[in-house]
Residue frames as qw, qx, qy, qz and C-alpha x, y, z in Angstrom:
[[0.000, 0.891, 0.454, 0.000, 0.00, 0.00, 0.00],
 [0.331, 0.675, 0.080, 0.655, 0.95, 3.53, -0.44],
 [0.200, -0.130, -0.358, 0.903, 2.17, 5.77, 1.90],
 [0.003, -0.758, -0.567, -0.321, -0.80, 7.50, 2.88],
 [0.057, 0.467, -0.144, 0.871, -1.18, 11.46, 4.57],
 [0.426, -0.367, -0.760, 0.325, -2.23, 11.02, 7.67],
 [0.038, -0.158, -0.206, 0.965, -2.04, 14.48, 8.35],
 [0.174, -0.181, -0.417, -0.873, -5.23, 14.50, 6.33],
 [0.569, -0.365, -0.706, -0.213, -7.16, 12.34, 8.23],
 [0.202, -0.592, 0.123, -0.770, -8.96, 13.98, 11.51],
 [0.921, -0.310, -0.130, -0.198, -8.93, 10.70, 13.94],
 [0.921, -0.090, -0.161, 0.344, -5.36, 10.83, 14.34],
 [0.014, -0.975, 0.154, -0.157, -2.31, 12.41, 15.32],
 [0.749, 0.180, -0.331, 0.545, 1.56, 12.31, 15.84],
 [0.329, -0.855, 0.226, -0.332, 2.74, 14.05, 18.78],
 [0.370, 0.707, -0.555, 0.233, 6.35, 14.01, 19.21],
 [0.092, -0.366, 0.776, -0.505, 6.99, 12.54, 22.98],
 [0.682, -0.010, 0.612, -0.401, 4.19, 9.82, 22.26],
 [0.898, 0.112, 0.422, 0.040, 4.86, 6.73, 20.93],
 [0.620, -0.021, 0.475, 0.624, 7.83, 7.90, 19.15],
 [0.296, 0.470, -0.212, -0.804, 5.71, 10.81, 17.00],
 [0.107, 0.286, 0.916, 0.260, 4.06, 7.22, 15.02],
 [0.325, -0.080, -0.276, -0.901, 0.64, 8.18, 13.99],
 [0.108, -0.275, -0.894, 0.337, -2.03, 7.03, 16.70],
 [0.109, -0.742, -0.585, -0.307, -5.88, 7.45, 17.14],
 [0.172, -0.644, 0.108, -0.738, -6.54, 10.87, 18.63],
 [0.622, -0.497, 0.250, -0.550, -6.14, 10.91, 22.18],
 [0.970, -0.151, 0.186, -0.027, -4.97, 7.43, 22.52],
 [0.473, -0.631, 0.605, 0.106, -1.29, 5.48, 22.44],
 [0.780, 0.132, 0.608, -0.062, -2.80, 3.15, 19.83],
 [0.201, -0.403, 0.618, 0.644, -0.58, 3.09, 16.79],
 [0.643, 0.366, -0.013, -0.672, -2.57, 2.99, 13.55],
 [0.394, 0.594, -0.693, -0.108, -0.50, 0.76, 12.21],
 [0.188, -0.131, 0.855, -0.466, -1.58, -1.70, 14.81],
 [0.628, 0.381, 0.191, -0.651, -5.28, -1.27, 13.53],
 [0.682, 0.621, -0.263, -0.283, -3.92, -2.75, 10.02],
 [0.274, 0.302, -0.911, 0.064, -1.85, -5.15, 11.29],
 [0.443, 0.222, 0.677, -0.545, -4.84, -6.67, 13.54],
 [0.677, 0.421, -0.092, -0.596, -6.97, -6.31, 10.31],
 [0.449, 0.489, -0.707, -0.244, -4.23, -8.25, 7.97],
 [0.049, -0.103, 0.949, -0.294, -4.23, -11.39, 10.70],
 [0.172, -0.334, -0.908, -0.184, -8.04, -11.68, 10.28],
 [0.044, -0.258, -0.640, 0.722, -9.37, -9.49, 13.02],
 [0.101, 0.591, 0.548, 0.584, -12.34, -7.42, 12.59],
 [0.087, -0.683, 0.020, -0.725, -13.66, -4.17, 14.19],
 [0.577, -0.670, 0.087, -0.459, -15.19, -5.60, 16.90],
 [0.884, -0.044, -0.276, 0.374, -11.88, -7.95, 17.85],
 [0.419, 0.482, -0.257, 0.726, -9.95, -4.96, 17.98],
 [0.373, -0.585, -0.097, -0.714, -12.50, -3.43, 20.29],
 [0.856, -0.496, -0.055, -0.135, -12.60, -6.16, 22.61],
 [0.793, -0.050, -0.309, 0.522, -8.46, -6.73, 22.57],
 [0.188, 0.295, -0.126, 0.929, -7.82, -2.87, 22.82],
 [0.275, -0.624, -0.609, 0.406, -9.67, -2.15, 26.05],
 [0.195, -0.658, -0.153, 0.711, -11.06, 1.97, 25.75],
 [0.328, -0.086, 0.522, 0.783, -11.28, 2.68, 21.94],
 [0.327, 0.460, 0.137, -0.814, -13.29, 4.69, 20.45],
 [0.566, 0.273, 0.755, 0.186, -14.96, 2.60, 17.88],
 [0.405, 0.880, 0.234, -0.083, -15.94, 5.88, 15.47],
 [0.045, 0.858, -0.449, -0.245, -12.05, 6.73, 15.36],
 [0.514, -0.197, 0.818, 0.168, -11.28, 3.11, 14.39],
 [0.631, 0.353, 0.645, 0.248, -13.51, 2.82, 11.81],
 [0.146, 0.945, -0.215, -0.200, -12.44, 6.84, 10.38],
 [0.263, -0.658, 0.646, 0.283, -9.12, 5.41, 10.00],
 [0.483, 0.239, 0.814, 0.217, -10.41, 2.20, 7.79],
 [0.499, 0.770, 0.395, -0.050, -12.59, 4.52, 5.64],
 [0.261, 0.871, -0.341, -0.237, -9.88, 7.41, 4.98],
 [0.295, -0.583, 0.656, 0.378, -7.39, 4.62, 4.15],
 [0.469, 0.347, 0.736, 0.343, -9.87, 2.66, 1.61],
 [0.125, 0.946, 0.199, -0.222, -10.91, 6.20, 0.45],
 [0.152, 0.836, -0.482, -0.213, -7.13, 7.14, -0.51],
 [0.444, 0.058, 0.859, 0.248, -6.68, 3.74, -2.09],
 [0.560, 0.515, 0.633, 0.142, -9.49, 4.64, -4.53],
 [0.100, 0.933, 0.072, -0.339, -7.84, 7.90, -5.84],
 [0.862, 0.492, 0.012, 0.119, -6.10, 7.88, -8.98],
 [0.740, -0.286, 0.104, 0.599, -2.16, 7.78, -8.76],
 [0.205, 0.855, -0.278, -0.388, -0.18, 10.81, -9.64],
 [0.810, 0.536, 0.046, 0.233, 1.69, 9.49, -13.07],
 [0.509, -0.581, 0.310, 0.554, 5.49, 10.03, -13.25],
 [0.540, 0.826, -0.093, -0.131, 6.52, 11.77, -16.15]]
């Protein structure tokens, strides 16, 4: 998968002196990247929900939509 912009997406955030500056759900330690590795292994929303104790189930599933969302936008072309 592409690198995506996180910065664009409004459910998350990097903040320097937490978890390294990694890109985690607003307000929370939980590495997105964690979301999407949980996914790849089989999981589904509500696994995560029950393994991750405190999540916010509307910022979990923001983070699945803006990343199949900027999957369905057309590549820039290299000239």
């Amino acid at each position: 998968m592409a690198n995506l912009d996180w910065s664009q997406c409004p459910a998350v955030e990097s903040v320097p002196d937490r978890v390294s500056g990694a890109w985690v759900l607003k307000g929370t330690r939980m590495p997105v990247s964690t979301i999407f590795e949980n996914l790849e292994a089989g999981a589904n929303i509500d696994d995560i929900m029950e393994w991750y104790d405190g999540l916010d189930r509307e910022l979990v599933k923001a983070v699945i939509e803006f990343a199949a969302r900027s999957l369905d936008k057309a590549p820039a072309c290299a000239s």
